[in-house]
C-alpha positions, 0 to 999 in steps of 0.5 A, a space after each residue: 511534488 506531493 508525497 503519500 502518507 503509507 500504512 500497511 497493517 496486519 490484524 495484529 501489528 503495523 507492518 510500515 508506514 512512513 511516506 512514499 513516492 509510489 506504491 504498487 499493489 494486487 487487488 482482485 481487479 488486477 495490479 494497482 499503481 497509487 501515485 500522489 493526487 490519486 484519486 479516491 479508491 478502495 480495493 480488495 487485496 489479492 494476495 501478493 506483494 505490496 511495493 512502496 516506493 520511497 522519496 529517494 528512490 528505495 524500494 520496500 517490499 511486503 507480503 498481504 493477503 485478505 483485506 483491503 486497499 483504500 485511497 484517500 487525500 494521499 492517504 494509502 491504507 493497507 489493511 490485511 488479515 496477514 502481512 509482513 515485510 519481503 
């Protein structure tokens, strides 16, 4: 199975990245699951957690607020104005 590429960024650092199996994020419209082979997408953050989900099983969990989620080729960016790890 296919895995994602995951970054999640604050404005000023690289929260995480690395790959994952899942990733499960709020944006405005309501909670997002990204799963390898999603489609193209970009959202905006609603303030909350991201969960990423690793290949083995682990979970990470981080806090963003103000930006954006984008999708793309098994790509996953989250971009915020503040982040950090849970």
């Amino acid at each position: 199975m296919a895995a994602l590429n995951v970054s999640v960024v604050s404005a000023d650092q690289e929260v995480w990245s690395g790959e994952a199996s899942m990733v499960v994020a709020r944006t405005v419209e309501g909670e997002i699951g990204i799963l390898p082979g999603h489609e193209p997408m970009l959202a905006i953050l609603a303030g909350g957690e991201v969960r990423v989900t690793l290949p083995g099983g682990e979970k990470i969990t981080a806090n963003a607020e103000d930006g954006f989620l984008s999708v793309h080729s098994n790509d996953v960016q989250v971009v915020a104005s503040r982040a950090s790890l849970a």
